[in-house]
C-alpha positions in Angstrom: 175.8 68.8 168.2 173.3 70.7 169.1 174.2 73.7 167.0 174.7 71.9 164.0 171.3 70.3 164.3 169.9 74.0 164.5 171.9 75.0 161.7 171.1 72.2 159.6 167.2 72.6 160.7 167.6 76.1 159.5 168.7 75.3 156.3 165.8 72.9 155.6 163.4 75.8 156.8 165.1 77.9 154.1 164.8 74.9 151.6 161.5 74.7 152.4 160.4 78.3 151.9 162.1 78.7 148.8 160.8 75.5 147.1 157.1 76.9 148.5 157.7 80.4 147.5 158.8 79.1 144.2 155.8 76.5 143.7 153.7 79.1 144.9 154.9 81.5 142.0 154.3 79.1 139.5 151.2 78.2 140.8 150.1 81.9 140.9 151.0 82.7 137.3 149.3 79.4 135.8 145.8 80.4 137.8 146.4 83.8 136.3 146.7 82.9 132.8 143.5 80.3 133.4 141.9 83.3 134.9 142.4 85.6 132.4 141.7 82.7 129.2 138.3 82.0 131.0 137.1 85.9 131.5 138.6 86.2 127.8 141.2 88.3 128.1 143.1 85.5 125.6 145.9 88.3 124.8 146.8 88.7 128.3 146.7 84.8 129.3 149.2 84.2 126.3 151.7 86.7 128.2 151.5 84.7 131.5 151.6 81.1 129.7 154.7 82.3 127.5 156.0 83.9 130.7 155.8 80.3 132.3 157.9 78.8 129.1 160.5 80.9 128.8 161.4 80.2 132.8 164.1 77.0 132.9 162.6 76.3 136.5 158.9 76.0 135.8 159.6 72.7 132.8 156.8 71.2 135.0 154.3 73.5 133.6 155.6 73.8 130.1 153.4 71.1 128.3 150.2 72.8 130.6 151.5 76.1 129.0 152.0 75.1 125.4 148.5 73.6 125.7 146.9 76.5 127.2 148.5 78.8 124.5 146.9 76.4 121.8 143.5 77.0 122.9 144.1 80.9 123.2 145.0 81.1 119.6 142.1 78.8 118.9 139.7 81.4 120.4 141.3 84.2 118.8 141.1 81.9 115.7 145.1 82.1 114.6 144.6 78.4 113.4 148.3 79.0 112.4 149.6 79.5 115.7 147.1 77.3 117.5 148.3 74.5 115.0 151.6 74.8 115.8 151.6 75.0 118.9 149.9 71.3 119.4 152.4 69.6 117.3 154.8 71.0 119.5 152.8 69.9 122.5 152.1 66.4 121.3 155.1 65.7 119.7 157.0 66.5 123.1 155.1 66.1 125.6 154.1 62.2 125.4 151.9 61.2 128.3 151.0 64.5 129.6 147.1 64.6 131.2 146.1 67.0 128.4 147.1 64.8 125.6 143.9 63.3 125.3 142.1 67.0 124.8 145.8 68.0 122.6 144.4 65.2 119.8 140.8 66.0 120.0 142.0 70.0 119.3 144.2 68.7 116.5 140.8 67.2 114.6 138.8 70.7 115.3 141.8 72.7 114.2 141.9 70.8 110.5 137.7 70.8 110.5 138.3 74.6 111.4 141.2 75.5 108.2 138.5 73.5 106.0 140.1 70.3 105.9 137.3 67.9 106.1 138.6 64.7 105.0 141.8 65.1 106.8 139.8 66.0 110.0 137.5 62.8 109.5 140.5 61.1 109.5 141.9 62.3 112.7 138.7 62.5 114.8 138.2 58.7 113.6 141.7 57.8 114.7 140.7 59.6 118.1 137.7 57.5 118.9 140.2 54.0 118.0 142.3 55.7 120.6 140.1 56.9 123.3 136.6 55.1 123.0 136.1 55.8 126.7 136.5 59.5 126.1 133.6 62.2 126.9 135.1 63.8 124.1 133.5 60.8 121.7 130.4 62.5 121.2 131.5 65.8 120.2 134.2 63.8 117.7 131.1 62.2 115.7 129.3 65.7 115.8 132.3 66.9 114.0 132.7 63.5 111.7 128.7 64.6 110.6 129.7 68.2 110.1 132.4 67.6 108.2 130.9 64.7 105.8 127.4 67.7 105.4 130.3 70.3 104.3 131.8 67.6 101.8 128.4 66.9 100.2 128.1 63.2 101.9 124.3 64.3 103.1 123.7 60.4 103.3 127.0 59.5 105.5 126.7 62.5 107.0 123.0 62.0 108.2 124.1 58.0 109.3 126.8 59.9 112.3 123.6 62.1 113.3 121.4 59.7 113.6 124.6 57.3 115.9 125.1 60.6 117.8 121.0 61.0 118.5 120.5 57.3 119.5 123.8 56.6 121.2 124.7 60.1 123.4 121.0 61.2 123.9 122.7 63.4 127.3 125.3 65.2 124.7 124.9 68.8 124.8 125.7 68.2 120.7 122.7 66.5 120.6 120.6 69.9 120.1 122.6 70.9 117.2 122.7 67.0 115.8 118.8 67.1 115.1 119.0 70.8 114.1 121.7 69.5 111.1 119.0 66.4 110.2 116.4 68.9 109.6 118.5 70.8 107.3 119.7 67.6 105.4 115.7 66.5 104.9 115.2 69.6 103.4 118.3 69.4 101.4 117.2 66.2 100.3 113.7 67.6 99.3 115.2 70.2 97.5 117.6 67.7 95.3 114.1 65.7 94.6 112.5 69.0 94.0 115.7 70.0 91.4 115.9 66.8 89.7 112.0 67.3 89.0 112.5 70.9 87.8 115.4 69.6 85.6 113.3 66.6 84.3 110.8 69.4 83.1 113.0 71.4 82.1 114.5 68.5 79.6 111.5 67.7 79.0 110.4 71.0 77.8 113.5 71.5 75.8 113.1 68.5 73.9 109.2 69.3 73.7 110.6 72.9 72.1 112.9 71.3 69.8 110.2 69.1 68.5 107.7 71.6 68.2 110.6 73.4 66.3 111.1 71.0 64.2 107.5 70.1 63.4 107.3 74.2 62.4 109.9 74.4 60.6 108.6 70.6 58.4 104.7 72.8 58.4 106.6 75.6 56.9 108.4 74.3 54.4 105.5 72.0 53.6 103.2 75.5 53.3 106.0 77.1 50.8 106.0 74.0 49.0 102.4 74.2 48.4 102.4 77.6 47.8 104.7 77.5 45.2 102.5 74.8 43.6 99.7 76.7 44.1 101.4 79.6 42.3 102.3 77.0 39.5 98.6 75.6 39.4 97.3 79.0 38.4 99.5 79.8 36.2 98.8 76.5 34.4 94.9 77.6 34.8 95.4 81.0 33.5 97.7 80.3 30.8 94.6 77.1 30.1 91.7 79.7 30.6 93.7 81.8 28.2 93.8 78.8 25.1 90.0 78.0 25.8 89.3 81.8 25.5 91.6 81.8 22.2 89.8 78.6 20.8 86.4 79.6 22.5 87.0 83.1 20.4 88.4 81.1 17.3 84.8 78.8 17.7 83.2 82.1 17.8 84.6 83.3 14.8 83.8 79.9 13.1 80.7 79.9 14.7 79.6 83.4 12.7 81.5 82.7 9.7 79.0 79.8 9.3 76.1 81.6 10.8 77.1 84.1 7.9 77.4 82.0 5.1 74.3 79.7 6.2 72.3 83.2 6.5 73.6 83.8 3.0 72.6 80.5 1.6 69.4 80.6 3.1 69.2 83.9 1.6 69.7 83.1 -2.4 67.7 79.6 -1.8 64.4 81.8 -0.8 65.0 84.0 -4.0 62.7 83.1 -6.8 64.5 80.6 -8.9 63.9 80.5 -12.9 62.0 77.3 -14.5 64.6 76.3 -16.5 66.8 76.0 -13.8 64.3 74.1 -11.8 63.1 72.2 -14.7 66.7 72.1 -16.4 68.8 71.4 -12.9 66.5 69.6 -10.9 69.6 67.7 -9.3 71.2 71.3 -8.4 68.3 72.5 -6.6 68.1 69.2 -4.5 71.9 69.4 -3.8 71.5 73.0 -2.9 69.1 71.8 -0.6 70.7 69.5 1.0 73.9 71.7 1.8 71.9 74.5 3.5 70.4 71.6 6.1 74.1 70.2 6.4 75.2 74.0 7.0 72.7 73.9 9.8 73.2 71.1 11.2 77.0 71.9 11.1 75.9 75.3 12.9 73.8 73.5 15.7 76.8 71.0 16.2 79.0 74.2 16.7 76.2 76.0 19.3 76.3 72.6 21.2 80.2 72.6 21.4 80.2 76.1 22.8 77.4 75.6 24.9 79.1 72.6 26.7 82.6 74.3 26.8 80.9 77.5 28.3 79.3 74.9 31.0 82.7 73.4 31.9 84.1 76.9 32.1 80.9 77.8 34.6 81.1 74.8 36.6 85.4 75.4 37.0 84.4 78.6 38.5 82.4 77.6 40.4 
């Protein structure tokens, strides 16, 4: 009795040391991999972590594993590999104490590829599902980022603001104000470019009017060029019939200076009696032409002295 009580102690010893040798193996190659992911040797760590899930008799550790490779990818920024790797994890390994972190990563992986609405989405669906999370504050930072990188300054300004007033201890909190400077200034510049594009309107429509205006003053100038042009051709070709008729008058003018100088002439030469005492009503008649010759000569002087006036006064 005795012996088999020894022998069956001694098999519990060897139980024992085996199930302690083994837990301490696992437990040595998990602290290594953390070791090495937090000095940043990320390569290395994701030998000791696959190591851990291709061994059948460390399962225990394979969701810690599968997790722990996620984030080694994530800080060698494979968002391919990291991605994958967390669906596997959450998809397999319900319940497990890293689950909470595993859907937090899943939103910062999507924000990460550039998938902003689909991270919005997933960090929003986080807070529903772990308001009491220290992770909370950290999801809205990422909400706000994302929302600034989709051009929703205004939503995206609102989450700052929640982060600011509601987690004032959240080491995000630096970087939250930092992002609501940059969206007042982005703001200021959208005032500043809607004025510049106001003025620039405005001066296009103000250079398309003045344009216009020029291009009515110019044709207005050609149109009173031309009628210019046609005005003084109408005064030459006018100044050329007064000169005609003023040279015409002229010619008139002498023909009847001539022939009044003519009749003046044979009325002073000495006339014979019989003429004067036979013709007495010739002589008067003779008379009486030279004065209407002179007359006609004074009206003609008159004419050509006023049409020589207007002529004057036009040039003038």
């Amino acid at each position: 009795m005795k012996k088999l009580t020894f022998t069956a102690a001694l098999l519990i010893l060897i139980s024992f040391m085996a199930i302690f040798a083994q837990e301490s193996g696992d437990t040595t190659l998990m602290r290594s991999g953390l070791d090495k992911f937090k000095s940043g040797q990320f390569g290395d760590a994701l030998l000791d972590f696959r190591e851990i899930i291709l061994d059948t008799n460390m399962k225990d550790y394979h969701g810690s594993a599968y997790f722990w490779i996620t984030k080694c990818y994530l800080a060698q920024s494979d968002l391919k590999q990291a991605g994958d790797n967390l669906g596997f994890f959450l998809k397999n390994f319900v319940g497990h104490p890293f689950m909470e972190e595993g859907f937090y990563q899943k939103g910062r992986i999507e924000f990460l590829k550039g998938e902003y609405e689909i991270s919005i989405s997933d960090f929003y669906s986080f807070i529903t599902s772990y308001p009491d999370s220290d992770f909370i504050p950290n999801s809205y930072f990422w909400i706000g980022e994302s929302l600034y990188n989709l051009g929703h300054y205004e939503e995206s300004e609102k989450i700052f603001y929640h982060l600011v007033s509601q987690y004032p201890t959240s080491y995000k909190m630096e970087a939250a104000n930092y992002r609501l400077a940059l969206i007042d200034l982005v703001k200021r510049e959208d005032v500043l470019m809607d004025l510049v594009k106001l003025s620039h309107e405005e001066y296009v429509t103000s250079l398309e009017e003045f344009q216009r205006k020029e291009r009515t003053y110019e044709q207005a100038i050609s149109a009173y060029q031309r009628r210019i042009v046609q005005l003084e051709n109408r005064l030459k070709e006018s100044d050329n019939d007064k000169n005609a008729a003023l040279a015409n008058l002229k010619a008139e003018m002498q023909t009847l200076l001539d022939e009044a100088v003519k009749a003046a002439s044979t009325s002073s030469q000495p006339v014979q009696t019989s003429i004067i005492v036979d013709q007495p009503t010739q002589d008067l008649t003779g008379k009486q032409e030279i004065l209407e010759l002179k007359n006609s000569v004074l009206e003609v002087k008159g004419f050509l002295f006023d049409l020589m006036s207007e002529q004057l006064q036009g040039g003038m």
